[in-house]
N, C-alpha and C positions, 0 to 999 in steps of 0.2 A: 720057327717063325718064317711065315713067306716073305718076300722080298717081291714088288713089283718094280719090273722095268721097266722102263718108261724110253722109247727110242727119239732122239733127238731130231727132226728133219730137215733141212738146210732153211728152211722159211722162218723158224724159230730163232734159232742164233743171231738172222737177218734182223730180226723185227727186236729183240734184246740189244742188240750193240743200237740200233735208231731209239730206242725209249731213252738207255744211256747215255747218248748223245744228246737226245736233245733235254735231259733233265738236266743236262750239264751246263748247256746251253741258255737254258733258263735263269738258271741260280745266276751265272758267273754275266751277266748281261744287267739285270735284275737292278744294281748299285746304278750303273750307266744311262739305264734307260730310264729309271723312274728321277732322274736329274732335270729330263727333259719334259716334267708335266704339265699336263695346261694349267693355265695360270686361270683365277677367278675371273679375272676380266676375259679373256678370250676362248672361255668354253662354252658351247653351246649345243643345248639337245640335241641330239641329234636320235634319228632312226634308221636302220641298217637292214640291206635284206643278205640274208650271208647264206654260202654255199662253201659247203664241206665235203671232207674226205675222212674218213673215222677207220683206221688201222690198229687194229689191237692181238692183244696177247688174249686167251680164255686162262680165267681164274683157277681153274678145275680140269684134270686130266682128261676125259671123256671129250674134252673140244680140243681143236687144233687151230683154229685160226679165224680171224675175226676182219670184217671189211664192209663198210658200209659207207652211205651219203645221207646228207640233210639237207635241206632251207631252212633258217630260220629266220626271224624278226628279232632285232634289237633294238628297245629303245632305251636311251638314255635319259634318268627321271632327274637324278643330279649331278655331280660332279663323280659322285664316290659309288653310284647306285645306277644299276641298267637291268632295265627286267627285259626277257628270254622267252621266246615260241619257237618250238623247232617240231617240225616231219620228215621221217624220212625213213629208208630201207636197212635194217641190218640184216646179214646172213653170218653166222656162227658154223662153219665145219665142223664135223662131228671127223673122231679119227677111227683107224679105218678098225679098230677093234671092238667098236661101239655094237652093240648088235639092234640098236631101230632100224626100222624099215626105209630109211631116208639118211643121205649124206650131211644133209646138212639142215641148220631150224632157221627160219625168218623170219625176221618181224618187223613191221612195221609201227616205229615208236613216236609217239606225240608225248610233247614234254612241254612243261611250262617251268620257270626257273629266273634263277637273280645270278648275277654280276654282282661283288664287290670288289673296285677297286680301290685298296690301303693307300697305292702310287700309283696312278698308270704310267706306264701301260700295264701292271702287272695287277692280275684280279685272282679272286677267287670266286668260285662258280659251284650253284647247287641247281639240281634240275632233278623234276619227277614228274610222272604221268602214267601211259596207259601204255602198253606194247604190244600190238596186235602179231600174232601167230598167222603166219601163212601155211603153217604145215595143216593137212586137214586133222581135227579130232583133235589138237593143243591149247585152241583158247588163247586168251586174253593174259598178260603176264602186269604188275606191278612193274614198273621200272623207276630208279632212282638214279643219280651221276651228279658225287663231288668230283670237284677239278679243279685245277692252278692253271692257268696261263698268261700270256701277253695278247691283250689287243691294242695296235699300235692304230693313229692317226692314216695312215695310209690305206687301211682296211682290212691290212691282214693281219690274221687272229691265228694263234698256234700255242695248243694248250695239252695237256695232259687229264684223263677222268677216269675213276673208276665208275663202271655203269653195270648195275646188277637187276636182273628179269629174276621177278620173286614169284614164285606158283606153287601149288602145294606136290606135283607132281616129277619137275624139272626146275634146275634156278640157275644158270646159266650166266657167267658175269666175265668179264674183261676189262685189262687196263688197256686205256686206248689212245691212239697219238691222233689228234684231231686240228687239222690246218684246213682253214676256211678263208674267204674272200668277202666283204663286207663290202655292199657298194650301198653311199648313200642314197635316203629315197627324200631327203629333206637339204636345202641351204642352210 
């Protein structure tokens, strides 16, 4: 039986100790933070244009490393419920044993999606749409992304998702650490 090795490279471990971190972070805050909810009387719609930073792990050996940005649109329908528009660039490293013709795939992903949150600040979040391929001759991908995070009243949002590019060719997915900046576009 072959044995594949897999080499570890210093960016890996990096980005492993920050996922564990911050899921630790998450949980152990979670009790603290959701104490501090808005209350019926002083919540209100609100709509958000948010900007992101998306750092991740690839799901599958053939990728090394994942980094991308967004905008999106959030609005908030009720207390408990915010639906989600986001665009933006991802690039996926391919490692250096991969034999394509290109270092790395890119796409550019449009996604529409919901916000639940059980307490805020803490939600859970599902998002799907379209994923455009920048490499020539890859096409168009499915993409989907559950996640858990906090979005707090000051506008920043820092969440954890798995986000998977479904094609019948390639399907490429990462777990990714996603901190964004919400600035309101409404009073």
């Amino acid at each position: 039986m072959k044995m594949k090795v897999v080499q570890i490279t210093t960016v890996k471990p990096l980005l492993i100790a920050m996922f564990m971190t911050t899921v630790s972070m998450l949980f152990q805050t979670a009790n603290a933070q959701t104490q501090d909810r808005m209350g019926d009387d002083n919540f209100r719609k609100a709509t958000r244009l948010g900007i992101g930073l998306n750092l991740g792990l690839p799901a599958r050996n053939q990728y090394d490393f994942v980094i991308g940005g967004e905008l999106s649109v959030q609005r908030d329908f009720s207390k408990v419920i915010a639906g989600m528009l986001s665009a933006g660039y991802t690039s996926i490293s391919l490692d250096d044993k991969n034999d394509e013709p290109f270092s790395s795939v890119g796409f550019i992903p449009v996604k529409a999606g919901i916000k639940v949150f059980p307490g805020r600040p803490f939600y859970f979040s599902a998002e799907a749409g379209a994923a455009f391929n920048t490499n020539k001759g890859l096409g168009t991908a499915f993409v989907y992304a559950p996640g858990i995070g906090f979005g707090f009243k000051n506008g920043l949002d820092v969440g954890l998702r798995f986000e998977d590019y479904v094609r019948d060719d390639y399907a490429p997915s990462q777990f990714a650490l996603r901190i964004s900046y919400g600035f309101k576009l409404n009073k």
